[in-house]
C-alpha positions, 0 to 999 in steps of 0.5 A: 546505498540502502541496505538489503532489509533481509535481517528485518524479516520474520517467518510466517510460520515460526516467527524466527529472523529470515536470511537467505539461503545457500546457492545461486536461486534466491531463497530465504530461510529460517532456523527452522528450516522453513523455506520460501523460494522467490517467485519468478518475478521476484516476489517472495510469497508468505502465505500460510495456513487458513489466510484472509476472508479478505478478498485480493484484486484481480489481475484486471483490477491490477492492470487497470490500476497501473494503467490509470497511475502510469498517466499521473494523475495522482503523481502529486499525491505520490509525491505529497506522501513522500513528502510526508515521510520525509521527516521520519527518514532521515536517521542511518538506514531508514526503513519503510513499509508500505503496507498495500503497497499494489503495484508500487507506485507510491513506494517508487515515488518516495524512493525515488526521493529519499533512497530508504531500504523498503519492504512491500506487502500486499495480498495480491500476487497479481500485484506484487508481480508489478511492484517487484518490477519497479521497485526491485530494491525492494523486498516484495512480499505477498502477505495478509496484513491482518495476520502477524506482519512478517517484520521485526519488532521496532524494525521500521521508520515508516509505514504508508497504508495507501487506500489499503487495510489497516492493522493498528497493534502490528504497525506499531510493533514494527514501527520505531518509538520515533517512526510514523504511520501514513495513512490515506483516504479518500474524503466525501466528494472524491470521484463524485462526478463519474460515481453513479456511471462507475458504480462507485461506493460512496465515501462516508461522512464519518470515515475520518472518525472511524479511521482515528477510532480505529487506531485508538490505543496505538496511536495518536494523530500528529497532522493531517493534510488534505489534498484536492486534484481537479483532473481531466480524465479520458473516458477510458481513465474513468473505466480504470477507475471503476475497476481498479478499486472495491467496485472492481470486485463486482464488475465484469469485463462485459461490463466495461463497454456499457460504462464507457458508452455512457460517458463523455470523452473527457471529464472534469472529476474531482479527487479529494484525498485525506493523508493522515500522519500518527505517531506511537502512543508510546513515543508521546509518553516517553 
């Protein structure tokens, strides 16, 4: 059975190792007294001083988000990245971080098939509400990934990033000389058919470049995998769609009905995905 990756815990102020605390309400705490109380929902709240310009996703975005995933649609990009992972897990105790974990989906897939202990950080407290639900195994954390990860150094095996941010110096200060990044993105073309109507932000040509440039230094590219869903959605898939992503930051709920008037009652889509698999620049010159 996993173990409870408490121990691999850090302060968010001090940076000193988390335990939990005395009695019966489930706490954690540091040597220096610091203190965060688990939320009601299960979830530990690490935020601290002046946070992130980057903005986290609604409570809306978050339930369109679970409604559209609990229908499958990208189950087997789920399962393709635990797939991925798989390598990276099978030492004593193996220890993943999905870094955006949301509301956990991915994170359940793969635990579902390679029983780890797991870590999930993500900037949404809305979202964190529902991976701390499925993933109770789990110690779920709403962080700012764009400050120091409240992780260990050398702590972990895996770390997922799942159309999320992405923090090159600090995934590789917690990641094992033998661990593995996973990072997926969406190539050009994905979602193309409902864009326009979903008010959708294009993907770029170059965003597979950019992603490689922006973990230069740390890591190196070990395989990609590129992988093509041709679904059939309900128009009201297609909504979730648009307010489960960025767009969603832009779109209102009166905006929910025009979308779902324009649109047919099912539509063929394309969903063209990118899992990119890295490996520590340190572990490649040992």
């Amino acid at each position: 059975m996993p173990s409870d990756p408490v121990h691999l815990l850090l302060c968010p102020v001090c940076h000193e190792g988390l335990s939990y605390g005395p009695g019966a309400s489930r706490s954690l705490v540091c040597p220096g007294a610091h203190s965060f109380d688990a939320a009601r929902q299960g979830y530990f709240n690490f935020l601290v001083g002046k946070g992130t310009a980057f903005e986290a996703d609604s409570a809306d975005m978050v339930a369109a988000r679970s409604d559209f995933l609990s229908h499958g649609h990208y189950r087997p990009l789920a399962d393709a990245v635990a797939e991925t992972a798989a390598p990276a897990l099978g030492g004593s105790d193996p220890v993943v971080l999905d870094a955006g974990t949301g509301t956990g989906h991915y994170l359940r897939a793969l635990l579902d098939k390679y029983p780890a202990s797991a870590i999930g950080l993500d900037i949404s407290k809305f979202a964190l509400r529902r991976a701390a639900r499925l993933n109770p195994s789990a110690i779920n954390i709403v962080s700012d990934v764009w400050q120091p990860l409240p992780v260990a150094d050398h702590a972990v095996d895996v770390v997922t990033v799942i159309f999320a941010p992405r923090n090159p110096a600090e995934f590789a200060r917690v990641l094992r000389p033998t661990g593995r990044l996973i990072v997926v993105t969406p190539r050009p073309g994905h979602l193309a058919e409902v864009a326009s109507a979903t008010r959708l932000l294009a993907i770029e040509a170059s965003k597979e470049e950019r992603l490689a440039s922006s973990l230069e230094g740390h890591f190196s590219e070990r395989s990609v995998q590129e992988l093509d869903l041709e679904l059939d959605l309900q128009a009201t898939d297609v909504v979730s769609l648009a307010l489960m992503g960025p767009a969603g930051h832009h779109l209102s709920r009166g905006d929910l009905p025009g979308i779902l008037a324009s649109l047919e009652p099912t539509t063929a889509v394309s969903a063209r995905f990118r899992i990119s698999t890295f490996e520590s620049r340190q572990s490649t010159q040992r």
